[in-house]
C-alpha positions as CSV (number, residue, x, y, z in Angstrom):
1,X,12.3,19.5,-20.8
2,X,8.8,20.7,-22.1
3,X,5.9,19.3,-20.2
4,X,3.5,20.1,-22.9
5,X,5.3,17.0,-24.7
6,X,4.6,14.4,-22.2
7,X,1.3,13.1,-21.5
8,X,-0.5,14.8,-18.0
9,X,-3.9,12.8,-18.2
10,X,-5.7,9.7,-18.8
11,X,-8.0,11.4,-21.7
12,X,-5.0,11.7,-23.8
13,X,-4.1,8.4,-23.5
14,X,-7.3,7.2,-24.6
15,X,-7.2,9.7,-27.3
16,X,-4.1,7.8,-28.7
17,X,-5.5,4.4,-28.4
18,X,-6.4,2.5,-31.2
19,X,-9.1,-0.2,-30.7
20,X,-11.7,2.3,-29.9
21,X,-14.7,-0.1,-30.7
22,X,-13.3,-2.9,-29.2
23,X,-13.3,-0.6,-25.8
24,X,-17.1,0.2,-26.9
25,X,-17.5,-3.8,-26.9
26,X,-16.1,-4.5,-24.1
27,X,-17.7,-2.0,-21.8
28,X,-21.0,-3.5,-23.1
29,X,-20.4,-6.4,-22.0
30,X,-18.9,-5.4,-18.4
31,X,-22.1,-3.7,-18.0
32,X,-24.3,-6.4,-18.9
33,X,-21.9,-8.9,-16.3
34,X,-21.9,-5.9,-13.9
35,X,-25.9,-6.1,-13.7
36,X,-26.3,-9.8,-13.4
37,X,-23.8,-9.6,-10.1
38,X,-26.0,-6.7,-8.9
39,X,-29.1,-8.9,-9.6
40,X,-27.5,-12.4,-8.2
41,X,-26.6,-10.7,-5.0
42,X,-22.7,-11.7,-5.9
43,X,-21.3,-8.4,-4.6
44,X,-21.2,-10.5,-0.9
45,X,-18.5,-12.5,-2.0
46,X,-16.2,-10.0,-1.4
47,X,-16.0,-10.3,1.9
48,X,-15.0,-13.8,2.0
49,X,-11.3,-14.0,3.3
50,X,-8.2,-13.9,0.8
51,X,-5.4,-12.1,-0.4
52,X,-5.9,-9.7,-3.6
53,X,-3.2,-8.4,-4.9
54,X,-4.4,-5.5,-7.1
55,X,-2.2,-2.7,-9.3
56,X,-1.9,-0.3,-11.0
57,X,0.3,1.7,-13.8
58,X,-1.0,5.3,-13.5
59,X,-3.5,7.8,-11.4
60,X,-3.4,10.5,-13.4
61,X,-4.9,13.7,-12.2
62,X,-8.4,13.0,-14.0
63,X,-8.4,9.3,-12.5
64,X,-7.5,10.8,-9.3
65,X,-11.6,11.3,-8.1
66,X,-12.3,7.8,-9.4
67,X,-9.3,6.1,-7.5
68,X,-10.3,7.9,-4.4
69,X,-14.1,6.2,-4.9
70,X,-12.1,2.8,-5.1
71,X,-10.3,3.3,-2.2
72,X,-13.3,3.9,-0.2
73,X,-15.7,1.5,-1.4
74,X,-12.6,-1.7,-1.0
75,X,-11.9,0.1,2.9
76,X,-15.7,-0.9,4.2
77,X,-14.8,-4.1,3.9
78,X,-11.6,-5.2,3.1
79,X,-8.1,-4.6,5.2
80,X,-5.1,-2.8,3.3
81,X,-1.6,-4.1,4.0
82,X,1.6,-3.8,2.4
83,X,2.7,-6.3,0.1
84,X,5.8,-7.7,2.4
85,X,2.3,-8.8,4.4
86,X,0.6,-10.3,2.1
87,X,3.2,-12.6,1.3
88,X,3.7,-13.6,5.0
89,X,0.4,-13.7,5.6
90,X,0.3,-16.4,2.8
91,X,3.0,-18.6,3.4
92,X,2.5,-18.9,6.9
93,X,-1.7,-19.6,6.7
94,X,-3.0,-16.6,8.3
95,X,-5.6,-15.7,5.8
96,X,-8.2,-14.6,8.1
97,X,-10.1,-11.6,6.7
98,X,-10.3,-9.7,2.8
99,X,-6.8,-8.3,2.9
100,X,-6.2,-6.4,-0.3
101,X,-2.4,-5.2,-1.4
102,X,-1.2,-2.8,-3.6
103,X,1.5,-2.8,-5.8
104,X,2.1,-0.4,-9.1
105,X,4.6,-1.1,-12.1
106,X,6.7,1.0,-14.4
107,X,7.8,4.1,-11.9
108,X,5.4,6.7,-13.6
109,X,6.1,10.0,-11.9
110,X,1.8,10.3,-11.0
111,X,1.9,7.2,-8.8
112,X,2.8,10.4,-6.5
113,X,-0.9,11.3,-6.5
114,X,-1.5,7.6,-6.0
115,X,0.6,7.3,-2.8
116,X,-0.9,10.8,-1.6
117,X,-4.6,8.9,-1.7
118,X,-3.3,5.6,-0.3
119,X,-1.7,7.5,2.5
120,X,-5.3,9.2,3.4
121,X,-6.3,5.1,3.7
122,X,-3.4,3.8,5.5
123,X,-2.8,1.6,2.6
124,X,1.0,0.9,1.5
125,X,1.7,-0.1,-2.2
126,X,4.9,-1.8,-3.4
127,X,6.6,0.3,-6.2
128,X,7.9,-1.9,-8.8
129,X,10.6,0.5,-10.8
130,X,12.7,-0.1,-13.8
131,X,16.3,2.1,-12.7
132,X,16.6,2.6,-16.3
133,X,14.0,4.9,-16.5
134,X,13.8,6.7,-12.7
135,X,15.2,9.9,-13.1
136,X,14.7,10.5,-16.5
137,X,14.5,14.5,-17.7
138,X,15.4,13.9,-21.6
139,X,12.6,13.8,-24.0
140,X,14.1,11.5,-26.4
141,X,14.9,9.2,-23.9
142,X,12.0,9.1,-22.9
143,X,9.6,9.2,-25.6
144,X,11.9,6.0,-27.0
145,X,11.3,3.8,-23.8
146,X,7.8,4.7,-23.1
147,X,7.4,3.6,-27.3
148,X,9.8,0.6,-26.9
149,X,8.8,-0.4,-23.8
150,X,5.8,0.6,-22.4
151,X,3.8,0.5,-25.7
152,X,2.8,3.9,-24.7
153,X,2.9,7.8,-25.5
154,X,5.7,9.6,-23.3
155,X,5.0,10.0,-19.5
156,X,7.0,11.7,-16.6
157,X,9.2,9.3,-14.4
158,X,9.5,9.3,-10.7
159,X,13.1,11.0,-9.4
160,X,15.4,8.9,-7.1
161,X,14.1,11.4,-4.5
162,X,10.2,11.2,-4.7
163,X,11.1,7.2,-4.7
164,X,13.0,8.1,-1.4
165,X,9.8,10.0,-0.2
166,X,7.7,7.0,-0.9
167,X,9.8,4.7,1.6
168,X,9.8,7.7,3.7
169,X,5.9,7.6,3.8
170,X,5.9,3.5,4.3
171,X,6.0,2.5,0.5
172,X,7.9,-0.4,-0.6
173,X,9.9,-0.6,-3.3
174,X,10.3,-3.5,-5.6
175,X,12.6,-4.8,-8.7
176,X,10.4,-4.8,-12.3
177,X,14.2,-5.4,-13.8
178,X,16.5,-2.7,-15.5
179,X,14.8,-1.5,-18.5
180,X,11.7,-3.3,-18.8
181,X,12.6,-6.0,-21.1
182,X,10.5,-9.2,-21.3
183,X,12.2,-11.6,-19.8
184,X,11.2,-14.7,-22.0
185,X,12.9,-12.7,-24.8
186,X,16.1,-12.7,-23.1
187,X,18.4,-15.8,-22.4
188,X,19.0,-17.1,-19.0
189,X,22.3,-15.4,-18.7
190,X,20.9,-12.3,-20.2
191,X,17.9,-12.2,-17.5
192,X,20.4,-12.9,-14.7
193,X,22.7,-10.1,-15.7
194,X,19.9,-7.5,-16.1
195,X,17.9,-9.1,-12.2
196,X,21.4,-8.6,-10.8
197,X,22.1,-4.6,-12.2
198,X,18.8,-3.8,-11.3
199,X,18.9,-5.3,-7.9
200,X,22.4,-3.6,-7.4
201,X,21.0,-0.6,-8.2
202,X,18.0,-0.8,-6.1
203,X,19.6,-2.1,-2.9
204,X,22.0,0.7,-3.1
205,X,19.4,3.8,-3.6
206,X,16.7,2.3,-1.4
207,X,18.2,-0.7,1.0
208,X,17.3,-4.3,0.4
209,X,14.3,-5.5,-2.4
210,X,12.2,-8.5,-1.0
211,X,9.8,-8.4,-4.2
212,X,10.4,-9.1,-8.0
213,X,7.5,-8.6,-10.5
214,X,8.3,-9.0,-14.1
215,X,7.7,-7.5,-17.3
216,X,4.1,-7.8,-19.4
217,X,2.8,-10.3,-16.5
218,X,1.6,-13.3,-18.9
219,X,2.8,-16.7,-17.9
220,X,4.4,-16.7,-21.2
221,X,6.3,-13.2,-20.6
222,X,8.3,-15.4,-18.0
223,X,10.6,-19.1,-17.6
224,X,10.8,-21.2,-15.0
225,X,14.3,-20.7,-14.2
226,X,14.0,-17.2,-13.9
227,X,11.9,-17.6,-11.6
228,X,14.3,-20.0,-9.3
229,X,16.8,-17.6,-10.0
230,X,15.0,-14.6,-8.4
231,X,13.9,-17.1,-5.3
232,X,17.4,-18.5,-5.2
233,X,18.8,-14.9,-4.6
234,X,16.6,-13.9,-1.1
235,X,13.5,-12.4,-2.7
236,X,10.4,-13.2,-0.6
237,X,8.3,-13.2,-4.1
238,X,7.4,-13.1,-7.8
239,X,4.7,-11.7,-8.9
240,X,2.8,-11.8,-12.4
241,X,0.1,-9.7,-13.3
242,X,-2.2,-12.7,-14.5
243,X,-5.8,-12.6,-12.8
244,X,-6.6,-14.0,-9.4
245,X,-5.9,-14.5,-5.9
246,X,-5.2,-16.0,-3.2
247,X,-6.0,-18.5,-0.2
248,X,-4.4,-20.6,2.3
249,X,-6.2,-22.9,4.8
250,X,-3.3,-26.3,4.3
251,X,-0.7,-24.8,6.7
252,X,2.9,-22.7,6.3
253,X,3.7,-23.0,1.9
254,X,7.6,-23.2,0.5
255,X,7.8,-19.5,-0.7
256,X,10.5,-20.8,-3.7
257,X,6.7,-22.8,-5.0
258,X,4.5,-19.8,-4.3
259,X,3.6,-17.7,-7.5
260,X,1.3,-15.0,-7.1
261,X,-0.8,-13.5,-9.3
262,X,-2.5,-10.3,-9.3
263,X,-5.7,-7.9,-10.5
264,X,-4.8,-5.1,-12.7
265,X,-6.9,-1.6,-11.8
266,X,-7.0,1.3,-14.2
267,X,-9.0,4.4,-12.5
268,X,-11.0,5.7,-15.4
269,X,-12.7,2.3,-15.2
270,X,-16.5,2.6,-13.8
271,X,-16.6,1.5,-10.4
272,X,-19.0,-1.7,-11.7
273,X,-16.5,-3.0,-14.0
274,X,-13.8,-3.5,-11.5
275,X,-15.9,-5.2,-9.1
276,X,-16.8,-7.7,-11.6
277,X,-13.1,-8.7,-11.4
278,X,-13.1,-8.7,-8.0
279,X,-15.8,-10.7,-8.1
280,X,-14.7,-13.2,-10.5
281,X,-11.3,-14.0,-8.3
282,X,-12.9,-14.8,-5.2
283,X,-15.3,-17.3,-7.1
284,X,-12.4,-18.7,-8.6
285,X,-10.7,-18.8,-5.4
286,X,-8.7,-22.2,-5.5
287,X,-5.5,-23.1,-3.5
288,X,-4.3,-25.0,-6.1
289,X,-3.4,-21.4,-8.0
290,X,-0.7,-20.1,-5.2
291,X,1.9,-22.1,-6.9
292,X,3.7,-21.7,-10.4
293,X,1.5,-23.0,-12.9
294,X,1.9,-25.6,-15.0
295,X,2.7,-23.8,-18.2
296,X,6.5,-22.8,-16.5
297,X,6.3,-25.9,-14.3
């Protein structure tokens, strides 16, 4: 396999973009809401007590310095635990403090240099892989799934044996289904049969899966009885990757209601801009959002 053909930094990523003014546009505008929470004070919010789920894709080497700044800024005054935590903490009312949790998608072989600055913060992160695509060495292979299903130019996967090293260093590992297909796309007995290969797969390689998060992350991506399926075969959660988080305060919650949502982080984002969706969570904080939402209700 040639490296030179797979993508090694965030730069070229961007390079291959399209929408390169709407980017311009919508940095504006980040910095102009950026300014009026440094002017309003609203940076204090953050401290109230919740769960935020954030995540990522990719740390690439050149996003490295920037997720390191992240990491340090969120540790002052926020408390990192795993995702298995989170949940518990959750269901069972025992939202006391800012907890954030990590979780990151697709297996990308960099989430390496991701772990190795989440371990300098005692911060675990639940790996959400595809087993379709861990281990991968073949160009082709990969450039098709990384087109076909990641909507993105060819990256190096993680090996079954830096997923083992993850667990090894207090990672969890979680199902994101076989090969990344969107789930509303599939019928019910097409999803179940894809869940069930993945979680095979999984459980063998790495012991038993407790999370699910699926594909693309809209409410739309997903169905309702996909969901009960996942619930109805021991998984602790489902996550989406739709904006929010999370608060208790009513007493323990029927995990097979609970639907949780989650942040989305990309490193090469100033600093500013990702506090303004911080921000915006917490003062949309509402109870009423830990359970599946009406659109798959």
């Amino acid at each position: 396999m040639k490296d030179t053909i797979l993508i090694d930094s965030y730069a070229q990523i961007k390079h291959n973009q399209n929408g390169k003014f709407r980017a311009a546009v919508r940095s504006s505008v980040l910095d102009l809401l950026s300014l009026k929470h440094k002017i309003l004070g609203d940076e204090e919010v953050l401290k109230t007590p919740r769960i935020q789920f954030l995540y990522f894709h990719h740390i690439f080497q050149d996003e490295l310095k920037n997720f390191e700044n992240l990491l340090e800024y969120l540790s002052k005054d926020h408390v990192f635990i795993s995702h298995s935590e989170a949940v518990d903490r959750l269901l069972t009312d025992r939202v006391d403090k800012p907890y954030i949790a990590w979780s990151s998608d697709d297996g990308i072989q960099n989430n390496m240099l991701a772990a190795k600055a989440l371990n300098k913060y005692g911060a675990s992160c639940c790996f959400y892989i595809n087993p379709a695509s861990i281990g991968l060495t073949d160009v082709e292979k990969i450039k098709h799934f990384c087109r076909e299903k990641l909507e993105m130019p060819p990256v190096a996967f993680l090996s079954w044996n830096e997923v083992e090293l993850l667990q090894r260093q207090g990672h969890e590992i979680g199902n994101h289904t076989f090969k990344h297909d969107m789930v509303s796309q599939l019928t019910q007995e097409q999803f179940e049969e894809d869940f069930l290969k993945a979680d095979t797969i999984l459980t063998q390689k790495c012991g038993p899966i407790k999370h699910f998060a699926y594909t693309y992350g809209r409410f739309e991506n997903f169905t309702k009885p996909a969901f009960k399926f996942v619930m109805n075969n021991g998984y602790q959660s489902c996550i989406s990757a739709s904006r929010g988080c999370h608060i208790n305060g009513k007493g323990m919650l029927n995990k097979n209601k609970v639907f949780l949502r989650r942040d989305q982080i990309i490193a090469d984002w100033n600093l500013s801009h990702i506090k303004h969706f911080l921000i915006k969570g917490v003062q949309e904080l509402d109870y009423n959002t830990n359970f599946l939402p009406k659109s798959l209700d």
